[in-house]
C-alpha positions as CSV (number, residue, x, y, z in Angstrom):
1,X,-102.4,8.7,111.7
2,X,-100.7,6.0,109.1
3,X,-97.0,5.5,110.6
4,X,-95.2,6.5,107.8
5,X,-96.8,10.2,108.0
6,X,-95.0,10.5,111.1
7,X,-91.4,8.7,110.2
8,X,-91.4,10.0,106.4
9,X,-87.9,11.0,104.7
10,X,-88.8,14.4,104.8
11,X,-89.6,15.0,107.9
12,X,-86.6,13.0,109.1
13,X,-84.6,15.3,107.2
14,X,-86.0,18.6,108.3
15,X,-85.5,17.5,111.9
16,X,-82.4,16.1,110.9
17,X,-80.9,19.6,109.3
18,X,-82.8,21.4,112.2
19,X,-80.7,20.0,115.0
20,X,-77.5,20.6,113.5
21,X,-78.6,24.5,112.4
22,X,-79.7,25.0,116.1
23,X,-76.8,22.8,117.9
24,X,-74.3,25.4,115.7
25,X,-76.3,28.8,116.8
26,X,-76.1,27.9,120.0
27,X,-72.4,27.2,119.5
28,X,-71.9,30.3,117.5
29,X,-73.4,32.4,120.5
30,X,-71.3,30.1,123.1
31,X,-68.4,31.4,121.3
32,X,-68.8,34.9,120.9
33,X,-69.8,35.5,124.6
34,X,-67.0,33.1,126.0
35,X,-63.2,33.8,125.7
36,X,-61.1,32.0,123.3
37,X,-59.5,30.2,125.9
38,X,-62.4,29.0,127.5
39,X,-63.6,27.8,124.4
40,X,-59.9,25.9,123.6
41,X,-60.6,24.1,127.3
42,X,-64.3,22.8,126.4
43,X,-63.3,21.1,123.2
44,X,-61.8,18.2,123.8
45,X,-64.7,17.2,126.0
46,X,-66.9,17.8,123.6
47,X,-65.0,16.1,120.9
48,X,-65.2,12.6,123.5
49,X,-68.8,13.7,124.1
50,X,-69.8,14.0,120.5
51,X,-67.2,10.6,119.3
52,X,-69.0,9.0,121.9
53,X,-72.7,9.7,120.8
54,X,-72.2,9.6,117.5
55,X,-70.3,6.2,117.9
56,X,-73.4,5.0,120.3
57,X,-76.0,6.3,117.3
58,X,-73.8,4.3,114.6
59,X,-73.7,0.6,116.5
60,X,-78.0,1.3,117.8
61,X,-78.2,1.7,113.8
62,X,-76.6,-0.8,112.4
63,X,-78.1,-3.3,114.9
64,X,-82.0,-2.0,114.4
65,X,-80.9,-2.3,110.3
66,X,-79.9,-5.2,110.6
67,X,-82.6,-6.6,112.7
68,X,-85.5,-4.8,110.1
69,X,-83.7,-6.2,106.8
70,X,-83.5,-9.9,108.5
71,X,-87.6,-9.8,110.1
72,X,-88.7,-8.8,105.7
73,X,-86.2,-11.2,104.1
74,X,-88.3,-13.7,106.8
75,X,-91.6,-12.2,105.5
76,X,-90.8,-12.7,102.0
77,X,-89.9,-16.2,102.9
78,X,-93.3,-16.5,104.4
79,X,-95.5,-15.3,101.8
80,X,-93.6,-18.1,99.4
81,X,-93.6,-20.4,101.9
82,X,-98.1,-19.7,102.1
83,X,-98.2,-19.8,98.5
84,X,-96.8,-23.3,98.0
85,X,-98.8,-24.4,100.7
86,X,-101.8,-23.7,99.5
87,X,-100.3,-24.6,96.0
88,X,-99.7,-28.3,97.7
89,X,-103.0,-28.7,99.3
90,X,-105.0,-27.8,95.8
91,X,-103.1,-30.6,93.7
92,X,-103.4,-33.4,96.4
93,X,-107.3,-32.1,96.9
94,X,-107.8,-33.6,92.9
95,X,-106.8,-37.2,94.6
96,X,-110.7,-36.9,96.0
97,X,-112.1,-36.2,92.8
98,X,-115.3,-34.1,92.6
99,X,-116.9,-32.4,93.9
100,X,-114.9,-32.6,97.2
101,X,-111.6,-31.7,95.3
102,X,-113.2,-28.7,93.7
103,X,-114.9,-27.4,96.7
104,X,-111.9,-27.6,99.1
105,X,-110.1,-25.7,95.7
106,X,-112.9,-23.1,96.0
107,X,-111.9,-22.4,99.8
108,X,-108.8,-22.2,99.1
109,X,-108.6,-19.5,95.8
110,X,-111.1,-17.7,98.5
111,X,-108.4,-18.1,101.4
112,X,-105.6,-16.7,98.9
113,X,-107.7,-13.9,97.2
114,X,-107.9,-12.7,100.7
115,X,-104.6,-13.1,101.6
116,X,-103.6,-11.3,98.3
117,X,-105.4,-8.2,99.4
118,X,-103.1,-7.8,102.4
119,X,-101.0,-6.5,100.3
120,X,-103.3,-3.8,98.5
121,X,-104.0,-2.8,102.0
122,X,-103.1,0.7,103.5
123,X,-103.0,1.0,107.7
124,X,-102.4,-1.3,110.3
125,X,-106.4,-1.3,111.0
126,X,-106.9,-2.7,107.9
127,X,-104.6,-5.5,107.5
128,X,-105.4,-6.8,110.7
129,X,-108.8,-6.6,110.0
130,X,-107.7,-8.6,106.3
131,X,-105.6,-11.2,108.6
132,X,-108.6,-11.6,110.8
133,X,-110.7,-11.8,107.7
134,X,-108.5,-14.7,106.2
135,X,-108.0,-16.4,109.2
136,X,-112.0,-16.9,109.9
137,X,-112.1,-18.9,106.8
138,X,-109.8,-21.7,107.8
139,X,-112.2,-23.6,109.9
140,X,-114.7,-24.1,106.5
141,X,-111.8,-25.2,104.8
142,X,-110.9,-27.6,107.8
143,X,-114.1,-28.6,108.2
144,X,-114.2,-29.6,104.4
145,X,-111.3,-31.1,104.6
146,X,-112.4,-33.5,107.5
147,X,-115.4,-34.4,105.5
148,X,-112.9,-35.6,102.7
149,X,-111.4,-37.3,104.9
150,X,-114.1,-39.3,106.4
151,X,-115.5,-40.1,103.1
152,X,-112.1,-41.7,101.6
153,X,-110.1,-42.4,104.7
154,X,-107.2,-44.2,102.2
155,X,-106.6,-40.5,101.3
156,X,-106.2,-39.0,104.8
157,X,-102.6,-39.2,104.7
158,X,-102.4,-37.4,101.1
159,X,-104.9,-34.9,102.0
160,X,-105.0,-33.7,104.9
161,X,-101.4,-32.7,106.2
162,X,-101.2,-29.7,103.1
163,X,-104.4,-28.4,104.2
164,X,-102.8,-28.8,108.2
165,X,-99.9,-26.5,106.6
166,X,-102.1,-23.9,105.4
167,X,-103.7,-22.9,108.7
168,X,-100.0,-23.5,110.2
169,X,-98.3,-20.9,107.7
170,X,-101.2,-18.6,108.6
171,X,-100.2,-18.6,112.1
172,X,-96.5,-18.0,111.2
173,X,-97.4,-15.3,108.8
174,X,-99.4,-13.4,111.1
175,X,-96.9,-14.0,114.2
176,X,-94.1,-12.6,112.0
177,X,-96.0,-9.2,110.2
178,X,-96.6,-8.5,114.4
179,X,-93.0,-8.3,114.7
180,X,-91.7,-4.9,114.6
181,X,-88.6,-2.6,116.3
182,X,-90.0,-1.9,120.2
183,X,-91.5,2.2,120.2
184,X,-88.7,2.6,122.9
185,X,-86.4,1.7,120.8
186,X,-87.1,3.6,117.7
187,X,-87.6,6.5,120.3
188,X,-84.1,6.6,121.0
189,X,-82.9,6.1,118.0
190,X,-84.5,9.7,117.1
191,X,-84.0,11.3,120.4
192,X,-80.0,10.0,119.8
193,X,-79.7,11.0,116.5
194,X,-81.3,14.3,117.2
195,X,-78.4,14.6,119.9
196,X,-75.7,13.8,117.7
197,X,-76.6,15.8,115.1
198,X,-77.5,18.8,117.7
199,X,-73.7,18.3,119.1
200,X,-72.3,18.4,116.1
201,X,-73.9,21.2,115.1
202,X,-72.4,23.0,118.1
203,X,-68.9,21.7,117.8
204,X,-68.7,23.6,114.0
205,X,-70.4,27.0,116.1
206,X,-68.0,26.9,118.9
207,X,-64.9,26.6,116.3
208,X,-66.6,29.1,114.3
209,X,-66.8,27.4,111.1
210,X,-70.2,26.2,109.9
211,X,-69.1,23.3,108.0
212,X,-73.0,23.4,105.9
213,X,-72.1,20.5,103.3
214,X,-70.4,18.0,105.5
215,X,-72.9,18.6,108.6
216,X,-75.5,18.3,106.1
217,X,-74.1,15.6,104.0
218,X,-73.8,13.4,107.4
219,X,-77.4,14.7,108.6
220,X,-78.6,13.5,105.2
221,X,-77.2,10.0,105.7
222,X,-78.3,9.3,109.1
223,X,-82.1,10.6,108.6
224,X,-81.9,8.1,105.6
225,X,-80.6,5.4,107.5
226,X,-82.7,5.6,110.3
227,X,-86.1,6.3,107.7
228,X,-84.9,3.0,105.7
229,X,-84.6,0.9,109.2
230,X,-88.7,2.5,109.5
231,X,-89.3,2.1,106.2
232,X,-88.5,-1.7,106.2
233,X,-89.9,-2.4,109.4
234,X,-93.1,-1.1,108.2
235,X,-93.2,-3.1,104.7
236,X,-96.9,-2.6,104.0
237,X,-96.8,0.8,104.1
238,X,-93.5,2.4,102.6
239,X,-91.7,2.4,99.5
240,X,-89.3,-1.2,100.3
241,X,-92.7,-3.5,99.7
242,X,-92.7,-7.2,100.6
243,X,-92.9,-9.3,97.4
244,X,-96.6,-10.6,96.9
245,X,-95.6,-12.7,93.3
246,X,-96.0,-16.0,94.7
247,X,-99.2,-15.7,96.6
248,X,-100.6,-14.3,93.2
249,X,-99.5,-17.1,90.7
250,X,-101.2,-19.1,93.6
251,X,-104.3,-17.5,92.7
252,X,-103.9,-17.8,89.3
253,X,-103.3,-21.6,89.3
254,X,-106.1,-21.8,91.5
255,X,-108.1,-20.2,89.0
256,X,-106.8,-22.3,86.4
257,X,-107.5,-25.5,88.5
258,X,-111.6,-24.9,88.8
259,X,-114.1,-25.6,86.0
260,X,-114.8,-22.9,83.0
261,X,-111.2,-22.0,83.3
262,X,-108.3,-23.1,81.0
263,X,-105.1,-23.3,82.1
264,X,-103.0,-25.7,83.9
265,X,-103.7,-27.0,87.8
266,X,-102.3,-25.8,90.9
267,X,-98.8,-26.0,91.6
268,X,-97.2,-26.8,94.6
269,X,-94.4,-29.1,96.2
C-alpha cells in the first residue's frame, strides 16, 4: 500500500483524538473508583510524567521537521542543479556541429523526458523503476559522447565534462530521493505521540474536567505536525511536491534546440 494511505491527515487525526478520548475514560473511571485523596497524591507524578513526554515528543519533532524540510530544500536544489546540467551539455554539444551535436541533443531531451516523468509518478515501485529507466540511458549518451570526442579531440575539453556532470547529478539525485526518516524513527514518533496524547487525555479524566477543545486543539496540532514531517519526507507522493519547473524548461529548450522546431537553443551555465 502507497505510504501516504497509511500516514494520511486523517487518519493521524482520528488516532490522534482517539488516544486522548480513551487516556480521559480511563482517567474518568480512575477517579470515580479511587478516593479524592489518592487521586491529589498521583498528580504531580503524572504532571512530571506527562511534561516529560510531551517535552520528549516536542524536541523528536522538531528535529525529524527539521531534518525532512532540509533533505527537499536539497532535492529541489537537485532537480535545478540536473536541469542546468543537461542545459550545459546541449549548448557546448553545437561546438561539434551535426549530426554529432544533434544526436547527443536527442539523448539528452530522451534522458530529461524521462526524468520529467518521475515526477508524474505515483509509488515508490514506480519511480525507481523511472530512476532505473533514466539511468540505463546514460551509457548511449556516454558512448556518444566518446565518439565526439574521438572524432574532434580539440573539443574534448568543451564537451565532454557537461556530459560527465549529467551522469554525476544522476547519481546525486537518486542518492538523495533514497534518503528518508529511519521506520524506527517515525515509529516512535507515533507510538510517543500516541502516549502523550493518551496521558493527557487521562490527566483532564482524573481532575474530572474533559478539557475537549484544548486536548483537541493540541491533538490537532501534533497529528499535523507529525503528517507534515511524513508528508515532506515523502515529496512524490503528498500534497508538499518537489518543484519539477526547471527540469521541464530543460525539455522545452531541448526541444527548441533540434531540427523542425522554432524556438531558441538550450540553456545552460
Amino acid at each position: 500500500m502507497v505510504l501516504e494511505q497509511w500516514f494520511s491527515p486523517l487518519l493521524m487525526l482520528v488516532v490522534a483524538l482517539s488516544s486522548v478520548e480513551i487516556g480521559y475514560q480511563i482517567g474518568r473511571r480512575v477517579r470515580a473508583a479511587a478516593r479524592a485523596r489518592a487521586v491529589e497524591e498521583v498528580a504531580p507524578q503524572l504532571g512530571m510524567v506527562l511534561g516529560a513526554t510531551l517535552g520528549l515528543l516536542g524536541l523528536l519533532l522538531a528535529f525529524s521537521f527539521g531534518a525532512t524540510s532540509s533533505r527537499i530544500a536539497t532535492r529541489q536544489d537537485v532537480i535545478v542543479k540536473e536541469a542546468n546540467a543537461i542545459g550545459t551539455a546541449a549548448l557546448r554539444a553545437g561546438l561539434l556541429g551535426d549530426p554529432a551535436a544533434q544526436d547527443i541533443r536527442r539523448a539528452l531531451l530522451a534522458y530529461a523526458e524521462k526524468r520529467l516523468e518521475l515526477f508524474e509518478s505515483r509509488g515508490l515501485a514506480e519511480y525507481f523503476q523511472l530512476e532505473r529507466a533514466s539511468g540505463e540511458m546514460l551509457p548511449e549518451l556516454w558512448l556518444l559522447a566518446d565518439r565526439a570526442a574521438k572524432a574532434r579531440p580539440d573539443l574534448v575539453m568543451a564537451v565532454v565534462p557537461p556530459i560527465n556532470d549529467v551522469m554525476d547529478v544522476h547519481s546525486e539525485r537518486a542518492a538523495v530521493a533514497r534518503q528518508h526518516l529511519h521506520p524506527i524513527v517515525l515509529a516512535v514518533l507515533g507510538l510517543l505521540t500516541v502516549v502523550s496524547l493518551g496521558t493527557l487525555g487521562y490527566g483532564c479524566g482524573l481532575a474530572g474536567h474533559a478539557q475537549r477543545v484544548l486536548t483537541g486543539a493540541f491533538a490537532l496540532l501534533a497529528a499535523g505536525t507529525l503528517w507534515i514531517t511524513v508528508d515532506m519526507d515523502y515529496p512524490r507522493h503528498g500534497l508538499i511536491r518537489v518543484d519539477g519547473t526547471a527540469m521541464t524548461e530543460a525539455v522545452k529548450a531541448l526541444r527548441a534546440s533540434l531540427p523542425g522546431d522554432a524556438g531558441t537553443p538550450a540553456s545552460g551555465g
